[in-house]
N, C-alpha and C positions, 0 to 999 in steps of 0.2 A: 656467542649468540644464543640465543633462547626464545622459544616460539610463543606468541599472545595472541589472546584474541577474548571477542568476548560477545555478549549476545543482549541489544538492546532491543528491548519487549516496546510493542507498542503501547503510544505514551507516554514512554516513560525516558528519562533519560540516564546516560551510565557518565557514571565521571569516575575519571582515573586519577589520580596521584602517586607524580615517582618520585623517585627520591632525592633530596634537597641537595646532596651533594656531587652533585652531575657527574655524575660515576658512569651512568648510561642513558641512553638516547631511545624513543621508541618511534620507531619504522612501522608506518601503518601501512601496509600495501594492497589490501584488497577491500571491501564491502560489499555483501552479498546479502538476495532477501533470501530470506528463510521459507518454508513451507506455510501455505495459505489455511488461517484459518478460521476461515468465512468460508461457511458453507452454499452460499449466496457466489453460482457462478460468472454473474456477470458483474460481480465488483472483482474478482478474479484476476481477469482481464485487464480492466478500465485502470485499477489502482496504482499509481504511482507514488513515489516516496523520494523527500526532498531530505539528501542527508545532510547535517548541519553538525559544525566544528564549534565550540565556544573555547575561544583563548582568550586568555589574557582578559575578560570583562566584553569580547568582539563575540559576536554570532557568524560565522559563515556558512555559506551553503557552498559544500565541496561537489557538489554529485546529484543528479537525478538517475532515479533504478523506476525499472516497469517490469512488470513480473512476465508481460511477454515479449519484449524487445529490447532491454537490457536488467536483467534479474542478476546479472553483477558488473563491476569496476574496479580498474586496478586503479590504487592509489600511489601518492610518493610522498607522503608526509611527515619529518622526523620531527618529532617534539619533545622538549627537555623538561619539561614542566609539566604542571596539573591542565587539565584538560578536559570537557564534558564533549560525549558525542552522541546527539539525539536524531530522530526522523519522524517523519510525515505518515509513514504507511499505516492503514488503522487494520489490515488484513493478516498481520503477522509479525514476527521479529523479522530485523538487521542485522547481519553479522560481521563482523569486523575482526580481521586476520593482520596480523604484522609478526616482527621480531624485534625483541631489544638487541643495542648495539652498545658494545660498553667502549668510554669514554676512552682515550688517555688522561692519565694522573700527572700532572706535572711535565711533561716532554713538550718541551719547543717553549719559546719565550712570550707566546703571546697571552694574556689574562682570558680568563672565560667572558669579560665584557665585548672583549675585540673579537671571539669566535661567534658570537650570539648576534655581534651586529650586520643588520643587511649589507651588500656591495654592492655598490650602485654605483656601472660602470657609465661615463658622462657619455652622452649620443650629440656631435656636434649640428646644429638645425644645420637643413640645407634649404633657405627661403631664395628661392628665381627672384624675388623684388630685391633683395640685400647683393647678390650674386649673378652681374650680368652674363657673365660668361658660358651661365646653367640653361640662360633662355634659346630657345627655338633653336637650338643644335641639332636635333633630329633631323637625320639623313634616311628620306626611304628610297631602298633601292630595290629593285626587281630583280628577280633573278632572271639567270640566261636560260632561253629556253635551246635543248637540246634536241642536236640534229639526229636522223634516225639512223645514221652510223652508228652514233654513239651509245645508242640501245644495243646495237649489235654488240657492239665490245663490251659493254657490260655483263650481254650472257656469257660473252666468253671468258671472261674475268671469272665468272662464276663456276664456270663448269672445271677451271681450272683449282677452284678452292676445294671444289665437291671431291674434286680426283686426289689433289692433295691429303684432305683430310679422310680418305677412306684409307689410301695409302700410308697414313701414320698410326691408324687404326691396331691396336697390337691384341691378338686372342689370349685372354689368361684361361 
């Protein structure tokens, strides 16, 4: 493992490139604003920053940072390829922490197209029109209301835990 990171200047954006033969993986885990530098206090405050992923030819936007209600984010995003990560904030730099994770070379039989592709586990619909059995089944039931005996025994229930658990109490 080995620690990355890097500092994208307002305006501007940082693009990474790893290496082609998927040796390792980059773990992007945090994005934090940097120190304010607009001397102008009330854009301080106000200024937020929309941080944006570009993969693959796609723009996303991973994250919104406010310098006074969230000036950082943990992240979870590993990526095996070239990559650009820019933002919004016009007050300062973006900084962006992760680790590389190195690959296995060869172990286990599957090809690097089958690890790289999403899995997408099937969700069977549950539609109440296709499935009569799903409709108006709900049962509300009340609960019992209890007699004031039964308050009683509770305290005693209780005082009985209290005495227990001070009794298993041991001084180191």
């Amino acid at each position: 493992m080995e620690f990355w990171g890097a500092e994208v200047k307002s305006g501007q954006s940082f693009e990474v490139e790893l290496e082609d033969d998927g040796s390792r993986i980059l773990h992007i885990s945090q994005a934090a604003l940097g120190e304010v530098t607009s001397d102008n206090k009330k854009e301080k405050g106000n200024g937020t920053a929309c941080i944006y992923l570009k993969f693959n030819n796609e723009k996303f936007v991973i994250g919104t940072l406010s310098h006074d209600k969230f000036p950082q984010m943990p992240l979870d995003l590993a990526l095996h390829s070239e990559f650009e990560l820019s933002h919004t904030w016009k007050n300062g730099s973006v900084y962006f922490t992760g680790y590389y994770v190195d690959t296995p070379q060869g172990s286990g039989s599957e090809s690097e197209e089958e690890l790289l592709e999403p899995i997408v586990n099937p969700v069977k619909s549950h539609s109440t029109a296709s499935d009569p059995t799903t409709s108006k089944q709900v049962k509300i039931v009340e609960p019992k209301k209890a007699e004031d005996s039964s308050d009683d025994e509770d305290e005693d229930d209780t005082s009985t835990e209290d005495e227990m658990s001070s009794e298993d109490q041991v001084d180191v």
